[in-house]
N, C-alpha and C positions, 0 to 999 in steps of 0.2 A: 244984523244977523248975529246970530249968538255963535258962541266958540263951538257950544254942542254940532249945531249946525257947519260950520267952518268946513268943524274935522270932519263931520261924514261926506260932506262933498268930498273935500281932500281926499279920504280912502275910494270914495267912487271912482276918481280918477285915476286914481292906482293901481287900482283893479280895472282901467279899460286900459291901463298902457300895460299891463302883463298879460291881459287877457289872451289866453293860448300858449303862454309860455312854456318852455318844456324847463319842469325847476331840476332836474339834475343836471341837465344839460347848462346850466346858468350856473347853479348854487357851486358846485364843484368847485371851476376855475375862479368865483369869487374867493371863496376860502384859501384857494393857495393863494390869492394875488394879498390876501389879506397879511395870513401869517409869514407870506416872503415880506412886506414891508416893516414888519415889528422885527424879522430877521436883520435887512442890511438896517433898521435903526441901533440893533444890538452892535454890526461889522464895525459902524461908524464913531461907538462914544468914544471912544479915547483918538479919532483923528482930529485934524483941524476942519475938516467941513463936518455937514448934515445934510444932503440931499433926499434921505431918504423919502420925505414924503410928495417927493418928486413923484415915484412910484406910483404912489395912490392917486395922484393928479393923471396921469398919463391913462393910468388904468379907468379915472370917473371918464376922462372925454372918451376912451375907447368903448366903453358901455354903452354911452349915450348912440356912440356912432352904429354899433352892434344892434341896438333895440331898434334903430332906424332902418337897417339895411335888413334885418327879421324881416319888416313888413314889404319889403319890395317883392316880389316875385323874381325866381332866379331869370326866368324870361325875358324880364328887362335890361339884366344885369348882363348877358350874353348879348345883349346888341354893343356894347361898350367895352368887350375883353379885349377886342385887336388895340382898340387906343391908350388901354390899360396895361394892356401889355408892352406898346410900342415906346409909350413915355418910361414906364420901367427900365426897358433897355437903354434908351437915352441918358437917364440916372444913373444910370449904370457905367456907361461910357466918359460920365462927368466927372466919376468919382476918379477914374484914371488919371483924368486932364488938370481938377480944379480941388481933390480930396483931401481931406482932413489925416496923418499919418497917427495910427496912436498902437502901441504894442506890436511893433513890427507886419502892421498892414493898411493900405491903404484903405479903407472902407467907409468913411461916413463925408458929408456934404456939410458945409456951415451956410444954415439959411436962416438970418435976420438972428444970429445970434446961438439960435438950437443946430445939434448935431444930430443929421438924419442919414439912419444907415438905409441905402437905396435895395440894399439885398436883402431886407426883411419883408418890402412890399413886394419884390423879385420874385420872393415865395408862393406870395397868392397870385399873383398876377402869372406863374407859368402851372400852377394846381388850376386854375380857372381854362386858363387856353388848352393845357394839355385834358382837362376834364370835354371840355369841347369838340377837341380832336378824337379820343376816345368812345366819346357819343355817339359822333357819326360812322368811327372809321375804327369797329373793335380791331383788338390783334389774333387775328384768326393762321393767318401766315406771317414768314419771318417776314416778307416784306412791306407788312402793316406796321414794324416796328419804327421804319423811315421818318414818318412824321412825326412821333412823338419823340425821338429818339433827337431830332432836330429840333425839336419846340423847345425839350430841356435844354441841348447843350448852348445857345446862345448866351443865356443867363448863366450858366453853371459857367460855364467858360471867364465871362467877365467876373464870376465872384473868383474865380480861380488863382486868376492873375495877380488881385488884389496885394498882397494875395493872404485869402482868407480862405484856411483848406477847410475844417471846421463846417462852417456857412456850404460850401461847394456841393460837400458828403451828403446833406439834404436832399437837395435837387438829384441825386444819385438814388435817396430811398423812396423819394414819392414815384418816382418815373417808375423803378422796378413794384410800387405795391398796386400803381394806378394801372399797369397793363396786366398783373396779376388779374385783377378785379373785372378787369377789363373782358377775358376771356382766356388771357397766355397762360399755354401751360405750365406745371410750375419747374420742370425740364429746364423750361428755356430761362423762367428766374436765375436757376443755379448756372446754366451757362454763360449770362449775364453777367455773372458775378464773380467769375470761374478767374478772368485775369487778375480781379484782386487778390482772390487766393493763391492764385499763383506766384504773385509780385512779393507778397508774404513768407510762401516757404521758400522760396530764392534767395530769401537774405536771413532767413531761420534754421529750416531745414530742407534743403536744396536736394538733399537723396530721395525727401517723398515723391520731389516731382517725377520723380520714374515713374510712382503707381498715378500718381494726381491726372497727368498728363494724359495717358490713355485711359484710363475711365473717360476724360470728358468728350476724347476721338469717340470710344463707347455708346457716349448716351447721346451726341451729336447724329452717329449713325444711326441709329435706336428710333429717336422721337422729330430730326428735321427731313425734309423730305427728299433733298438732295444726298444718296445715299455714298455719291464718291468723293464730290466737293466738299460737303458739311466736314468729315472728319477731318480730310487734309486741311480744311480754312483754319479749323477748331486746332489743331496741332502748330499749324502756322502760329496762329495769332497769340496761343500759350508760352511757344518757344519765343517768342519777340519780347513777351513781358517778362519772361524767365533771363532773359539777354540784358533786354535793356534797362532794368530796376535799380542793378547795381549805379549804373550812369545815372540814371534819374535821381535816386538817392542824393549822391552826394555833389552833382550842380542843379537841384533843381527845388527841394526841399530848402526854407530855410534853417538853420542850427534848431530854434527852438521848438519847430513844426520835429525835427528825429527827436528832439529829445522826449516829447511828447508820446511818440510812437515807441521808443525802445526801452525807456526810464522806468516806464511800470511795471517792466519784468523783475530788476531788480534796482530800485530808487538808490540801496545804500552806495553802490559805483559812484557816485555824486550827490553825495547827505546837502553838503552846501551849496549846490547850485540846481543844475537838472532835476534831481530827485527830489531836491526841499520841499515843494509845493504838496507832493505826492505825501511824503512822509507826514508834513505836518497836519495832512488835511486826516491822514485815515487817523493818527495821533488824538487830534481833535475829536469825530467820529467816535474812536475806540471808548475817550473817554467818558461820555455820555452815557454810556451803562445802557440799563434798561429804562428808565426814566428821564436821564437827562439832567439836568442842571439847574433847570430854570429858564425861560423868555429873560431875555437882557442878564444873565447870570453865567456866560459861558466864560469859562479863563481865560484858556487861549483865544477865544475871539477878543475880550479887552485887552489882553497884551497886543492885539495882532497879529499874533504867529504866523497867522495862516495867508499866503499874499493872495491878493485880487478876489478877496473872502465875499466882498456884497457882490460880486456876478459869478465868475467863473467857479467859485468853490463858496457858492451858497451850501448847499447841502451838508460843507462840514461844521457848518453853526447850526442846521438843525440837529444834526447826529448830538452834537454835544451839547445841545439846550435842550433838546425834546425825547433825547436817546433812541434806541430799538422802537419803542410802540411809537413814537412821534413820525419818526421816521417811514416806519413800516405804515401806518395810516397815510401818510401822505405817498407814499405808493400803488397802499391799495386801491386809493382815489384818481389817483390817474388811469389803473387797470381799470376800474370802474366806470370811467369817462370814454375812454377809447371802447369801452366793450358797448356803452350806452350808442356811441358813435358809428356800431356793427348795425347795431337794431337800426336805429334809421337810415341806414345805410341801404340796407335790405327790404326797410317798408318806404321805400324812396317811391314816388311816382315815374319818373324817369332817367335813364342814364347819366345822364347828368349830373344831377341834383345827388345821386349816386354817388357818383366818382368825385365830385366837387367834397361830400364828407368824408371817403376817403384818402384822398390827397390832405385835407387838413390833421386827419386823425394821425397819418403815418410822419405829415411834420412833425408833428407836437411828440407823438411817442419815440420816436427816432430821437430828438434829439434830449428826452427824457433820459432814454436810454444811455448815451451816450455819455452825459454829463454825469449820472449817476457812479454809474461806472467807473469814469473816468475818476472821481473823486474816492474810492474805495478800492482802486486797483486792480480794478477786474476790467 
């Protein structure tokens, strides 16, 4: 056989194992997995390891795994969620009894060597079941909310304890975007969501809760059906989180979980401890201009200024190698990605198959969001 030869076979092949693929929906998340690994290779030149092309390994087998599971039919995939789910939880339970402790939480499993965190697979395996739940059983009334509301909390609960609040807050956004989608109105989202708000201006500005409080008795009365109950529950259950935050706060939170939460207001209260990471990531960031520095040319990433720079404050070595446009493109692309994830969302065959891209789309951008965020001070 001649080489000419070889290769067209080879490309024939290529072209039946993409055949049908949808390229935005691929190309995307290739290109951030790409320029995040030329990232933590920048985090890492001046430490004593190089892991970074760990990254790129992890990411080929998970592609492989990806292209494979494409061709299944989600129908087959749904005779296998309970057992998916159940060994999840199990994992989950393990990490309690037999877990790896690393940055003040217990969260990852040592198996033959590798560290496997059981709350990342936790993720799809309760977007699968609660996608499932959803299918059959929309939320047309509050009390459709019962099963899914229980599907989440068994896994949110165990990442909880870990304790890994971070990871927890997930499970809290797919459940509220998957009943959105679902059919719930979007009332009952902000009610949903009404005690976190509340647990917030309780320890910020505690005088709003005068007005906060009653708007939510308000739109309780307004949009659920029970017209004397709802408000007085809704009142009840606000005044409890408004009570008991302060408590919870300060036995329940650990030191670096508040500092986390209050530090970003103002970092300088604590330049060399709490605040450091904050300062020196937006620092980083700032300095990147509009263009950046250069791939492998950032300062403070080769000094290391910036702590726990290859995961948690990735983003402040793109700001300052890739600047504003690097930055802002790799934004755009997530927008891009989650908006492409609407459309099939919507041209879905079944509810399911629906709620299944939805619950991944609100992982992923949730916790986009967050990190972002998080690393710029907002």
């Amino acid at each position: 056989m001649t080489l000419t030869g070889a290769w067209w076979r080879s490309r024939g092949r290529r072209k039946r194992l993409f055949a049908g693929v949808d390229r935005l929906l691929w190309w995307i998340p290739l290109a951030m997995i790409f320029i995040a690994g030329i990232l933590i290779a920048s985090t890492q030149r001046q430490a004593g390891y190089a892991d970074w092309y760990q990254h790129w390994i992890t990411a080929a087998v998970g592609l492989a795994i990806a292209l494979g599971l494409a061709r299944v039919p989600v129908e087959r995939i749904t005779r296998w969620i309970w057992p998916i789910y159940g060994v999840t939880i199990i994992s989950l339970v393990a990490v309690r009894l037999v877990g790896v402790s690393a940055l003040g939480a217990q969260s990852w499993i040592n198996i033959a060597g590798f560290h496997v965190q059981p709350s990342e697979f936790a993720k799809i395996a309760a977007i699968l079941l609660l996608a499932q739940v959803l299918a059959r059983h929309p939320v047309e009334r509050p009390v459709d909310l019962v099963r899914p509301v229980v599907t989440i909390s068994i896994p949110w609960l165990l990442v909880l304890i870990q304790p890994d609040l971070g990871t927890s807050l997930v499970f809290g956004a797919v459940l509220l975007v998957m009943t959105y989608w679902s059919g719930m109105p979007g009332a009952w989202v902000v009610l949903l969501v009404s005690p976190v708000v509340t647990s917030v201006l309780a320890g910020v500005f505690p005088w709003l809760l005068l007005a906060w409080i009653p708007l939510m008795a308000v739109m309780a009365y307004r949009t659920l059906p029970w017209k004397t109950l709802a408000p007085l529950g809704v009142l009840a259950i606000e005044g409890l989180f408004a009570v008991a935050t302060p408590w919870l706060w300060n036995n329940f939170l650990q030191p670096h979980q508040r500092d986390r939460l209050t530090l970003f207001l103002d970092p300088n209260k604590d330049p060399l401890g709490g605040g450091y990471h904050l300062l020196q990531s937006t620092v980083g960031i700032g300095s990147g201009g509009w263009f950046g520095t250069g791939l492998l040319q950032g300062h403070l990433t080769l000094l290391r200024f910036i702590p726990e720079q290859h995961t948690d404050f990735i983003f402040s070595a793109l700001g300052e190698e890739t600047g504003f446009l690097g930055s802002a493109l790799v934004v755009v692309g997530f927008v891009a990605w989650i908006w492409h994830l609407l459309q099939i969302a919507r041209n879905a065959r079944t509810d399911l198959e629906a709620l299944v891209v939805i619950g991944v789309g609100a992982m992923v951008m949730f916790q986009v969001v967050v990190n972002i965020n998080m690393t710029i001070g907002l």
